[in-house]
N, C-alpha and C positions, 0 to 999 in steps of 0.2 A: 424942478431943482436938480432932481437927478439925471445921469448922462443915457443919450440914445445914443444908438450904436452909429449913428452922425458925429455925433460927439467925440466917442471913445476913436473913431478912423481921424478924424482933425486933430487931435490933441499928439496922437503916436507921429501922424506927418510931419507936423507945423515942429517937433521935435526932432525928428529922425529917428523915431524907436520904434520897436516890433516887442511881444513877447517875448521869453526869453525863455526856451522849453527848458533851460536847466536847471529854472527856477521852479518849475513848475506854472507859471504863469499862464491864466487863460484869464479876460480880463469879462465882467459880467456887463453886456450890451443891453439889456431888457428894462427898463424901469421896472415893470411891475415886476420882475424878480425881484430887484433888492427891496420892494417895500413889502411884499410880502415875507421877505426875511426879517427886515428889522418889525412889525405886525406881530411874527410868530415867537422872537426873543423876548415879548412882551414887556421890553423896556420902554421908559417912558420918562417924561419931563423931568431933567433933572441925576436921572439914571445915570451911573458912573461906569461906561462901557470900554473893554477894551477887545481891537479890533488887529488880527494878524495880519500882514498880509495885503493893505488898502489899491496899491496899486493905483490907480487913479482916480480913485474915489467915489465908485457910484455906489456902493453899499456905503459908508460914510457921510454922503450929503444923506442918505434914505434915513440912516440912524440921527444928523442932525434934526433932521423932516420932523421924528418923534419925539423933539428934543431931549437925548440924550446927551450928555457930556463924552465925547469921544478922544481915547487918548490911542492913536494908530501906531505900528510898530510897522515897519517899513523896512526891509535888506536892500533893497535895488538902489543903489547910490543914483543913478542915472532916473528912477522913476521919482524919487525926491524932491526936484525942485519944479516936476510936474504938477505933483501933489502940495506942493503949496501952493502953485498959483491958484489953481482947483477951489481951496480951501482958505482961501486969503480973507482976511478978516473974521472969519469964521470961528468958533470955541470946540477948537481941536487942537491937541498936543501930538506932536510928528515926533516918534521916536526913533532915530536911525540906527538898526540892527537887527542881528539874526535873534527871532524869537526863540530858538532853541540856545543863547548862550547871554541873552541880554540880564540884569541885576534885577529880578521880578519884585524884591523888595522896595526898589526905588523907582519903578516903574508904578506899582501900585499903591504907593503914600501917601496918595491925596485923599483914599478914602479906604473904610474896613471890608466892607464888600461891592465885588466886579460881577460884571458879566463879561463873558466872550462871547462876542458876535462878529462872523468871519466867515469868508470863502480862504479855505486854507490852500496852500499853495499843495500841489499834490501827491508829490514824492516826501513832504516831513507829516502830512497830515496825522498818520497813527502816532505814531511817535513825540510827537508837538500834545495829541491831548492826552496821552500814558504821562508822561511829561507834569504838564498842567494839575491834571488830577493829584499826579502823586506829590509834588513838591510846593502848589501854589494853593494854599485852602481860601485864600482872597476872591479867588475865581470861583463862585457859590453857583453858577449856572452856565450855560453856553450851548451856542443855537451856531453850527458849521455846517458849513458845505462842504462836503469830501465825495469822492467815486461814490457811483451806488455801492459797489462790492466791501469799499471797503466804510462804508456804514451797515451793510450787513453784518461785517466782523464786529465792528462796534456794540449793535445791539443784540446779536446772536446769546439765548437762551439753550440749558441745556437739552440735549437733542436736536438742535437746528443744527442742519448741515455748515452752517458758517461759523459755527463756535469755534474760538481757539483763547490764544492767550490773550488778546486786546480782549475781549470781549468779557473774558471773567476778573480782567483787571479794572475796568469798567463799573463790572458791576459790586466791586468793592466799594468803589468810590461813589456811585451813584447808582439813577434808575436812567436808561438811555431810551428814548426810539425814534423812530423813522416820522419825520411830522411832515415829508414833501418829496418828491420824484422833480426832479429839474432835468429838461434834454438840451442836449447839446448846441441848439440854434441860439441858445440864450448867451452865449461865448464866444467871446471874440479872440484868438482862433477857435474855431471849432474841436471841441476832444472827442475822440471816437466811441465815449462813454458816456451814460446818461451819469447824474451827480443824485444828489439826496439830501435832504435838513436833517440833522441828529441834533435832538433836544437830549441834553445831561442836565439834571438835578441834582446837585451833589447831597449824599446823605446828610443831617441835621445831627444823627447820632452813627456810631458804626454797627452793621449788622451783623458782622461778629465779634467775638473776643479776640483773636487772632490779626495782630501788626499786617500790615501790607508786610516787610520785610520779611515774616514769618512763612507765608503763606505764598508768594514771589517766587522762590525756589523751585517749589514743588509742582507749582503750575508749570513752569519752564519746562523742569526736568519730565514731568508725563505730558505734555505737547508734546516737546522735540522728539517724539518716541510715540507721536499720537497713535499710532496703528496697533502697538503694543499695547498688553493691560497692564493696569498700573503697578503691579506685586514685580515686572518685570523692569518698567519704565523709573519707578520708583523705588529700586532694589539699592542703591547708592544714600537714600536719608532716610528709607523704611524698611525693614522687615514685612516679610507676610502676615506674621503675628501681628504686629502693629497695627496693620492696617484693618485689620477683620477686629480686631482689639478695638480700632475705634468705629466700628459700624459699619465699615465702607466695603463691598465688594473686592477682592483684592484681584478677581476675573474682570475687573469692569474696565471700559476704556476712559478717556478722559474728558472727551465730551460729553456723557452721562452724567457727570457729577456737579452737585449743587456748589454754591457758595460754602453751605453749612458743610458740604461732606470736607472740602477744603480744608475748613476749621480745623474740626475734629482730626484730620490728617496731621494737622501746623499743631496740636495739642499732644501730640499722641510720640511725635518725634524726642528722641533721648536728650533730656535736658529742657524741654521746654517749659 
């Protein structure tokens, strides 16, 4: 049911289309990639999925395959009435728009909780699940294809050379990691980078006291300044006092630091 990379080359002809590098577009040629994707999303009959990104649909028939209920979000006007023929009679909702500006509340109506199951397109990827995370609590889980590098940012713990701010903003919201390696032959254009599956769980309860808003700030402000220690990077919302006040090294850099040191940082600021 799903497209071989026969398929995906006759469907771009028989239309006149190519990918669209500004889109980020690489389109997934492999069968067994996308069933191993929809497999590892662990949705199943029934399952109310939603999916960025479809492009022509071979991750989508995969997720029909396991009978999910799929509602697609789709920007490419032009790839559109591809994706419907693709999906003609089939029990999919085509959404046309930029998933970073579409009404997520009326997108996801039909039911209380989603999964996101997606090869993200790969110039919005970080930004599309910071996004997600922080604004759409309907989206309970999500199984994406992004660069390797940049699902190392994603699940990067403290002390991993790829920690920064995706990563601890992440792990506010969820538990992330790496559940697959994808190479490049699997794509039709080929990208000069291998990709990776990031499973997110979104937390059930939050693991700290401290608002995302709260906490938001300070991660920024000791990233953009990451070389710097924090008494320095953090000399505009914190004192030195403060920060040794609340437990935290104020010699330390910002990759070192826990979720909880965060907290305790976001508690410790005047007025909180």
């Amino acid at each position: 049911m799903t497209h071989s990379g026969a398929d995906i080359r006759a469907l771009l002809d028989r239309h006149g289309l190519a990918a669209r590098k500004a889109l980020g577009q690489n389109f997934v040629v492999d069968p067994n990639t996308v069933r191993k994707i929809a497999l590892l999303s662990g949705v199943g009959v029934g399952d109310p999925v939603v999916e960025i990104g479809p492009g022509l649909g071979s991750l989508t028939l995969a997720l029909l395959e396991v009978g999910a209920r799929v509602t697609a979000i789709e920007m490419d006007d032009e790839l559109v009435p591809v994706l419907r023929e693709v999906i003609e009679g089939l029990d999919v909702e085509i959404v046309e728009g930029d998933a970073l500006q579409v009404d997520w509340n009326t997108v996801l109506a039909a039911a209380d909780s989603w999964s996101l199951v997606a090869n993200l397109p790969y110039n919005v990827a970080t930004p599309l699940v910071l996004d997600l995370l922080r604004d759409v609590p309907k989206i309970e889980s999500m199984l994406v294809m992004v660069q390797f590098e940049v699902a190392e940012r994603l699940v990067a713990m403290p002390g991993d050379s790829a920690i920064g701010i995706p990563s601890v903003l992440v792990t506010f919201h969820g538990e992330a990691e790496i559940v697959g390696r994808v190479p490049p032959t699997v794509f039709h254009p080929r990208p000069r980078v291998d990709s990776a599956l990031v499973r997110i769980n979104r937390h059930v309860e939050p693991l700290i006291d401290a608002a995302f808003s709260e906490i938001e700030p300070l991660v920024r402000a000791a990233y953009n300044q990451r070389r710097k220690m924090i008494r320095k990077s953090l000399s505009g919302l914190l004192d030195e006092a403060a920060i040794s006040g609340a437990g935290v090294d104020p010699t330390a850099r910002p990759e070192t630091l826990t979720l909880f040191d965060w907290d305790r940082l976001a508690a410790a600021r005047p007025g909180a």
